[in-house]
C-alpha positions as CSV (number, residue, x, y, z in Angstrom):
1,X,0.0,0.0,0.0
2,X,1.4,3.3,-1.0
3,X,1.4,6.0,1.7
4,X,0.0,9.2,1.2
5,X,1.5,12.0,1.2
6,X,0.2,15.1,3.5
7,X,-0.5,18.4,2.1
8,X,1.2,20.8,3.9
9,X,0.1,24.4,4.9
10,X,1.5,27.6,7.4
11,X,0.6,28.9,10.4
12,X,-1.7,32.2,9.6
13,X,0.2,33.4,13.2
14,X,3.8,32.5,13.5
15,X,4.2,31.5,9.7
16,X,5.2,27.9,10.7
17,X,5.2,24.5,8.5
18,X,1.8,22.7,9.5
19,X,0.7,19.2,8.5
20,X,-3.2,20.3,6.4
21,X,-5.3,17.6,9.0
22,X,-4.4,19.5,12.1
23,X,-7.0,22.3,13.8
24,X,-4.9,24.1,16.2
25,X,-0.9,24.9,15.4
26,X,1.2,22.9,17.2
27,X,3.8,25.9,18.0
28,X,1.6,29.0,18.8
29,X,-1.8,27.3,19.6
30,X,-3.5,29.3,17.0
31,X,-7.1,27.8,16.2
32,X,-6.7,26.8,12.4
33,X,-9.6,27.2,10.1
34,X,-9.8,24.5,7.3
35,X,-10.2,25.4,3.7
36,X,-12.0,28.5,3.9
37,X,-9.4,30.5,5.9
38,X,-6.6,29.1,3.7
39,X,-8.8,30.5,0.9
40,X,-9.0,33.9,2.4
41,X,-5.4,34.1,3.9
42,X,-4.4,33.4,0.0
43,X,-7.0,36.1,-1.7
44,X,-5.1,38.4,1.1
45,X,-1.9,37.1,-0.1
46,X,-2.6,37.6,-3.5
47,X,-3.4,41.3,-3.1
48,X,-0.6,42.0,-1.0
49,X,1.4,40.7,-3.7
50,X,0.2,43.0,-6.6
51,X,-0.1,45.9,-4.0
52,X,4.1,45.1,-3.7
53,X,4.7,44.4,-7.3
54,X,2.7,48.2,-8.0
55,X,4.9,49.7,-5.8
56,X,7.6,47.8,-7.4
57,X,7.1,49.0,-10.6
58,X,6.5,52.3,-9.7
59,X,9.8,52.3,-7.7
60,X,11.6,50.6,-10.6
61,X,10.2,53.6,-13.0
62,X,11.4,56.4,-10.4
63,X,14.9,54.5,-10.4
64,X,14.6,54.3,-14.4
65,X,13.6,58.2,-14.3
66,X,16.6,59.0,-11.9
67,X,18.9,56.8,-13.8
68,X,18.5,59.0,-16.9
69,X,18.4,62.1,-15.3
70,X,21.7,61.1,-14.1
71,X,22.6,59.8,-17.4
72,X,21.6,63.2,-18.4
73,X,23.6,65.3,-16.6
74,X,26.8,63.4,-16.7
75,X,26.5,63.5,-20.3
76,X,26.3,67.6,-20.0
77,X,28.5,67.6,-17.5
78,X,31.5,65.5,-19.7
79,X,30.9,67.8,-22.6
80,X,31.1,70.8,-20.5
81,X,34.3,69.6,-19.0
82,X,35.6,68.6,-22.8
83,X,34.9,72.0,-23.6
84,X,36.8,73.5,-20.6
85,X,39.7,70.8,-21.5
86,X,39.7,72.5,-24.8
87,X,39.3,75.8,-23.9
88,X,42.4,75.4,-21.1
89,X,44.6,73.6,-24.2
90,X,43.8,76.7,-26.8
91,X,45.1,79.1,-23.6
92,X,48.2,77.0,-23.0
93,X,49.1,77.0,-26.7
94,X,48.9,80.8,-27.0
95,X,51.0,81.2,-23.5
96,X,53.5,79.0,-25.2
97,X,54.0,80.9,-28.2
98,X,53.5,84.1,-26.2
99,X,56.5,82.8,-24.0
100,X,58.4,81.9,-27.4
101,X,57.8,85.0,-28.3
102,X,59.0,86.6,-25.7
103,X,62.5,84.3,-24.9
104,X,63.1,85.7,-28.6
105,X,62.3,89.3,-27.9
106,X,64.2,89.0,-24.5
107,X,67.6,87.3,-26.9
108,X,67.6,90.5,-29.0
109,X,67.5,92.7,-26.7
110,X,70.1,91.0,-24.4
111,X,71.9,91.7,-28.0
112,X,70.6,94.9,-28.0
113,X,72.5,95.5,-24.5
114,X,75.6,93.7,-25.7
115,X,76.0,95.8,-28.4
116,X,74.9,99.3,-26.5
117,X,77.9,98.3,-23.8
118,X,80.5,97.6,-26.4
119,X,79.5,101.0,-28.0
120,X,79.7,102.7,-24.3
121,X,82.8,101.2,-23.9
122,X,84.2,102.7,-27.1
123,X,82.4,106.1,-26.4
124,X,84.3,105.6,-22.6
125,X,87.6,105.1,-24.4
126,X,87.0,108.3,-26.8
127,X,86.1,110.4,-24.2
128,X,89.1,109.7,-22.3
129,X,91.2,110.6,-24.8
130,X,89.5,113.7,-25.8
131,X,89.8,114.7,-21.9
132,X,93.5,114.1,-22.3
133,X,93.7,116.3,-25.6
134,X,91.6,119.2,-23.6
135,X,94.1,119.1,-20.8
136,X,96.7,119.3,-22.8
137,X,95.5,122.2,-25.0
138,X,94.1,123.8,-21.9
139,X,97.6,123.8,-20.4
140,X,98.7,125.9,-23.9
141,X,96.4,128.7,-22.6
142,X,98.2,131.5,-20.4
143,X,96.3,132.3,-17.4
144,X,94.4,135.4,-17.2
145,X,93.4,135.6,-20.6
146,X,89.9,137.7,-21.2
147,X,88.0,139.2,-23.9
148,X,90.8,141.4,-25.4
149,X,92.9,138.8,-25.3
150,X,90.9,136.2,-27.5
151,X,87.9,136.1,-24.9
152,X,84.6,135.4,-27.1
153,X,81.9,134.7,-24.3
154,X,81.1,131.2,-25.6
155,X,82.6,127.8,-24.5
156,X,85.3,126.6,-27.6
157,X,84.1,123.0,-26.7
158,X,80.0,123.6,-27.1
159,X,79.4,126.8,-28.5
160,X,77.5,127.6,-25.4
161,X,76.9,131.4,-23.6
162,X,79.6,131.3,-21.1
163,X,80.4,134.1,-18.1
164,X,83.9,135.7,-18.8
165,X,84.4,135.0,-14.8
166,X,83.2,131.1,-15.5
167,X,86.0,128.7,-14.9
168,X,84.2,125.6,-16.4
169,X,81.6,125.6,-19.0
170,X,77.9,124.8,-17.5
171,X,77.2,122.9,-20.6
172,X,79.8,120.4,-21.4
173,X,82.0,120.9,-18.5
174,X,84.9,122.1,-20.3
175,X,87.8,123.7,-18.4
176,X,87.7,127.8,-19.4
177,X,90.7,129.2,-17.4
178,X,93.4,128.0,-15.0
179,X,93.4,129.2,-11.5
């Protein structure tokens, strides 16, 4: 003889395994209705279920919703920063030529000032020797010499207005008299 085998059923109350022949549950004490609770306590079921599985959907739309939204604004907010990237790599390629630029400017003047020193230098070296020449020709000229004697009122050096009592020109400098 084959056994039969029991339909099982849970515990409307602690939620529990039950054997479907039993009227009471054997681990809380609950009374058990037969068929017609089962029937109910599944129609409940049932409508929790789609109740959760609405929500669930609706909650799986909202996440759908945000996740584009999201989508959205990362999208904007890559090209924006693709457009910055650009932006900053157009600015660092004019500084660079602008600093190019400029270390060429800065070698020709730096030959600029080369050139201005070696010309001072020469000018330095003139002026010496033209200072020499003046002394010596300024020693040639007897003291106390004035306007009868050769005394014109202007420096010999410059041309410029000089007072007969003037011992230097105020123009160039230029020794006038000795004493």
């Amino acid at each position: 003889m084959r056994k039969e085998k029991h339909k099982m059923r849970y515990c409307p109350e602690c939620g529990r395994e039950l054997d479907d022949e039993v009227l009471f549950c054997k681990y809380c004490g609950v009374k058990l209705e037969k068929d017609e609770s089962e029937e109910l306590n599944t129609e409940e079921k049932k409508q929790d279920l789609e109740a959760l599985s609405l929500e669930l959907r609706k909650l799986c739309d909202r996440m759908t919703a945000c996740y584009v939204d999201a989508s959205v604004q990362l999208e904007q907010a890559r090209a924006s920063q693709q457009a910055e990237v650009q932006r900053l790599g157009e600015e660092l390629r004019v500084l660079k030529e602008d600093l190019q630029r400029t270390k060429e400017k800065n070698a020709e003047l730096e030959e600029q000032l080369r050139q201005s020193e070696e010309a001072n230098a020469r000018l330095q070296a003139e002026k010496k020797e033209l200072e020499g020449r003046l002394q010596q020709a300024e020693a040639l000229i007897p003291d106390g010499e004035s306007e009868a004697d050769g005394w014109t009122g202007y420096c010999p050096g410059c041309g410029a207005p000089v007072e007969e009592s003037s011992l230097f020109c105020g123009n160039c400098g230029l020794r006038l008299k000795n004493s």
